[in-house]
N, C-alpha and C positions, 0 to 999 in steps of 0.2 A: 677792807682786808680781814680774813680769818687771823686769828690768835687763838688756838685750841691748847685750853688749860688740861691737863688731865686731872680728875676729880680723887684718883689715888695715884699718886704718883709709879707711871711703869717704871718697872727693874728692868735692866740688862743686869742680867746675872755676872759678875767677871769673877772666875778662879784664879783665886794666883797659886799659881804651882810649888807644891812645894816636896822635900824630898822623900818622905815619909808620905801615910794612908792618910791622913787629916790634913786637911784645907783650909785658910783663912779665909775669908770672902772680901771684896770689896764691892759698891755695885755702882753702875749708873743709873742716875734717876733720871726719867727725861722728864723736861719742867714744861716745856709749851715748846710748838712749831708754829712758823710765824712763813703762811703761806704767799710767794709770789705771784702775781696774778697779771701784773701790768707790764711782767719782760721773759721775752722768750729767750732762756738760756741754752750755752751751750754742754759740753759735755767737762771742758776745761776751765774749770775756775778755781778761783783764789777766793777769800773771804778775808774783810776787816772789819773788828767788830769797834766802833764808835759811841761816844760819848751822843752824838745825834743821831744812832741806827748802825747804818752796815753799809759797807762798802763793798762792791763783788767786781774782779777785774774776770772778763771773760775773754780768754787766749784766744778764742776763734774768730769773734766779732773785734777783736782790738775795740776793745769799750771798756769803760769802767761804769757800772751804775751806782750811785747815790741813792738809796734808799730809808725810808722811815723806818724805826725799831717795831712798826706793825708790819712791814714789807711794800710801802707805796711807794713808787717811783718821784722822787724829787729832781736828778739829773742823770743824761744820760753825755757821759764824758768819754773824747778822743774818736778814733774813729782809722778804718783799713788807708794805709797812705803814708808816703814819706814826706811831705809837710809839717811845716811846725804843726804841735798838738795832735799828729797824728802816729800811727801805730803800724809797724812789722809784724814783731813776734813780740808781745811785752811780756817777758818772763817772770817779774817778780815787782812788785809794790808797795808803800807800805802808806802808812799816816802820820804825820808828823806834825804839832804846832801848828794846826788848821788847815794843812796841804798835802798832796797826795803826791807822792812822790812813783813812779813807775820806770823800771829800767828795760830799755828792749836791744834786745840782745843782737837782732839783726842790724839793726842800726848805729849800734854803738854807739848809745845817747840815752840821758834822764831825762824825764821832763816832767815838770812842777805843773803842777794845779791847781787851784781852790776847789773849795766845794762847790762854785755855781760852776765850775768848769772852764774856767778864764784860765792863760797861760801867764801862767807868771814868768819860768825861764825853760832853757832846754840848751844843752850842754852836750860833748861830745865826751864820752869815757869809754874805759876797757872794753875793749869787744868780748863777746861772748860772756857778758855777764850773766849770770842764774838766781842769785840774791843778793839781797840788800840788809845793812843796818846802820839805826843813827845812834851816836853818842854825841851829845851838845849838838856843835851847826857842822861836825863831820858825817858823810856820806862814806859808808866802807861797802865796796862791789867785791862779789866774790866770784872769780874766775877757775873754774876745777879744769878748762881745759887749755891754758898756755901751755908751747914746747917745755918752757923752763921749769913747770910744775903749776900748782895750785897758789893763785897770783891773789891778792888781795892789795884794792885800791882804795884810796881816800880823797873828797874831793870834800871844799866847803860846802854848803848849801844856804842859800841856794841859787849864789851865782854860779859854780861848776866848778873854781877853782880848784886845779889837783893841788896834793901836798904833797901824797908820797905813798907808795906801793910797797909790799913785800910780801917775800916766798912764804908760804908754810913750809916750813923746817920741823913741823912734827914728825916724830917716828914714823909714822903710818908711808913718807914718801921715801923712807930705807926701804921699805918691808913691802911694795907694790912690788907683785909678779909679773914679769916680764907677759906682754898681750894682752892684760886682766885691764880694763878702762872704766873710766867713771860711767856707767850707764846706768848708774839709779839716781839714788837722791843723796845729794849735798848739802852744804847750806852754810849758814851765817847766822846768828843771833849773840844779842847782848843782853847781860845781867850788869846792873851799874858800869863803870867804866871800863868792864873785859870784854873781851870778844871772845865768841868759842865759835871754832870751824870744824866742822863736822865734814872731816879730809875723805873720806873711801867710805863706801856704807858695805863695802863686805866686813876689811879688817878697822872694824872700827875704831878709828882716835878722833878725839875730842881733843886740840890744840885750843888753848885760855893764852890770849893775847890781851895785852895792854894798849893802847889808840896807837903806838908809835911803832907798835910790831913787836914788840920783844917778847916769847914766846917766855912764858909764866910758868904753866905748868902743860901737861898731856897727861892723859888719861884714856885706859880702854874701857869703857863701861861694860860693856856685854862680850864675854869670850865666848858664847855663841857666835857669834857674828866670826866666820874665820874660812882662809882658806886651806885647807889642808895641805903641808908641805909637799906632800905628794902630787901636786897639779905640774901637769908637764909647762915647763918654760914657754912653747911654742904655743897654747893652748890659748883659743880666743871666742870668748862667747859668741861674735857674731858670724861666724864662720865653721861653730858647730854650737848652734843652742842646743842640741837634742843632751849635751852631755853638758851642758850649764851646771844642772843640779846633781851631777856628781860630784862638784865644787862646790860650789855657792848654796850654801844652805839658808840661810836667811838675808835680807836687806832690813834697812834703814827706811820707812816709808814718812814718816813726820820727823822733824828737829823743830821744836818753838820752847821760848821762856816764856816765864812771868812769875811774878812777885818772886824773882829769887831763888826760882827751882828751874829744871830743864826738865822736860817730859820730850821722850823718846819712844816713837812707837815701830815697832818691827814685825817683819811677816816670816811666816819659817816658810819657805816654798814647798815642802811634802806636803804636809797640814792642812795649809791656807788659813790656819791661825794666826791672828795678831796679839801683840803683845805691847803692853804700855809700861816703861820703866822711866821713876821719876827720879833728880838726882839736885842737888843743892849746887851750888856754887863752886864746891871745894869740889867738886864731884863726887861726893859721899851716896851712895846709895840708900836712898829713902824710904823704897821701896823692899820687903825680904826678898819678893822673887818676882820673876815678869808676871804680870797680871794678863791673861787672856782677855782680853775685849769684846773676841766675839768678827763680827760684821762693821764695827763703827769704828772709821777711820776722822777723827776730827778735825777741821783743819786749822782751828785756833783757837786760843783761848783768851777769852775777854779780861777788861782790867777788873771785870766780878769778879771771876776766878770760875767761871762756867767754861766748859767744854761747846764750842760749837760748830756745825756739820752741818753743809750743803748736803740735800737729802733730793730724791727722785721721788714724787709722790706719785704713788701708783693710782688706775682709776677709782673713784671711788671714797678715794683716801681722805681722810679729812674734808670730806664733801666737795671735793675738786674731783673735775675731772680726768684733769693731768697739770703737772705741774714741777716746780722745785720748791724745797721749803726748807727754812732754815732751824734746824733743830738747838734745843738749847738742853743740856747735860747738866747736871751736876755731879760730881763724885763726892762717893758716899764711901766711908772705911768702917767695916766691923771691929 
């Protein structure tokens, strides 16, 4: 397998905007791409970065691959099928205490795996689950589309025991516009023993739950992110996109933690700029102002603290002739 170091580390140049003629910089550095060679991907995936390599769950193929931290195939886990160990729609994954945990959404079931791809358990949960997070041996599913709202489950692991469900009762499910629906991204993550649900990616709240549901604090991080009071009640993005972005100015395209910060990255739909804004636990903003990114959309970051991105490697590219490759960032602050 290729490993291409770069011999000066490339910039992505990122601006972060601010209000005034002067600019702070922050940049990305990319450190090595780490090209795949031995599995043909899809266009849908997910990345986990591990302590043994990398994990890649691919939505089309319902697979999960096992890969070395140079990109060589080690295992190639689950497979298209409603059988135990096998896969629907698997939405969302994670790693946990040597097992891979994957939720699929059509089936309404988790199912456990080691790394040689053995099934350990498989359990029935919330349907229409989208993501996942663990605190200790609790499993929390996050559901954005039950009648009664934005449902959030708990179950042991990793025998499937439920324990106990509840609503997000954040602001954000007063202040839904009648027709407006969750059609972006959602999500779930934990910092030590909180959970933050990231309820609507228009009007943005950030609900901080405790494992038992009791709802901590909320927070709107970005008052970009909004819909103008003015949107007709009747109005429904899928029955007139042409007029979406008379409304909807920006979405929520990333929600991930680590070491105790939340990075949140957003698109403005005029533009097609993205923006990265980082926030601590309390939800303090870290950040002075959204950082422009540019083209790089990450889709996780490792327990280094590297940014990393499933990447299209064009012909040519790093002496492939076609390919996917996994980029590895750093962020850098002036």
């Amino acid at each position: 397998m290729n490993i291409k170091l770069t011999a000066a580390a490339i910039l992505f140049t990122a601006l972060i905007q601010t209000t005034g003629s002067a600019q702070s910089q922050g940049e990305f550095h990319l450190v090595e791409t780490v090209l795949i060679e031995d599995v043909q991907l899809s266009a849908s995936l997910e990345l986990e970065v591990i302590e043994e390599g990398f994990l890649i769950l691919d939505k089309q193929q319902k697979k999960i691959f096992y890969l070395t931290e140079r990109g060589e195939l080690l295992q190639s886990i689950g497979g298209e099928g409603r059988g135990p160990g096998e896969m629907e729609d698997p939405t969302s994954f994670l790693y946990h205490e040597g097992n891979i945990i994957v939720s699929d959404r059509s089936l309404s079931r988790v199912t456990v795996f080691d790394l040689e791809g053995e099934l350990i358990h498989t359990f029935q949960s919330s349907p229409h689950a989208i993501d996942m997070a663990v605190i200790g041996d609790l499993l929390f599913l996050y559901n954005p589309f039950h009648l009664a709202g934005d449902i959030v489950s708990s179950y042991r692991i990793p025998t499937g025991t439920p324990v106990q469900e509840f609503r997000d009762v954040s602001e954000v499910q007063v202040r839904l516009k009648a027709g407006l629906m969750n059609t972006l991204f959602q999500g779930i993550e934990k910092i030590g023993n909180q959970l933050f649900v990231l309820s609507h990616p228009y009007e943005l709240i950030v609900g901080i739950y405790n494992p038992d549901g009791e709802l901590l604090n909320e927070y709107d991080p970005i008052t970009d992110i909004y819909i103008p009071p003015e949107v007709p009640e009747n109005f429904n993005p899928f029955t007139a996109p042409d007029r979406f972005s008379d409304y909807v100015k920006s979405s929520v395209l990333r929600f991930y933690a680590h070491d105790g910060q939340l990075y949140l990255i957003q698109s403005h739909f005029e533009s097609g700029d993205k923006f990265l804004d980082i926030y601590d636990m309390d939800m303090n903003r870290l950040t002075s102002e959204s950082m422009n990114i540019g083209d790089l959309r990450p889709h996780t970051v490792g327990d280094d603290g590297y940014f990393y991105m499933l990447s299209e490697m064009q012909p040519g590219e790093n002496g492939s002739d076609y390919g996917v490759g996994i980029q590895k960032f750093e962020l850098v602050w002036n």
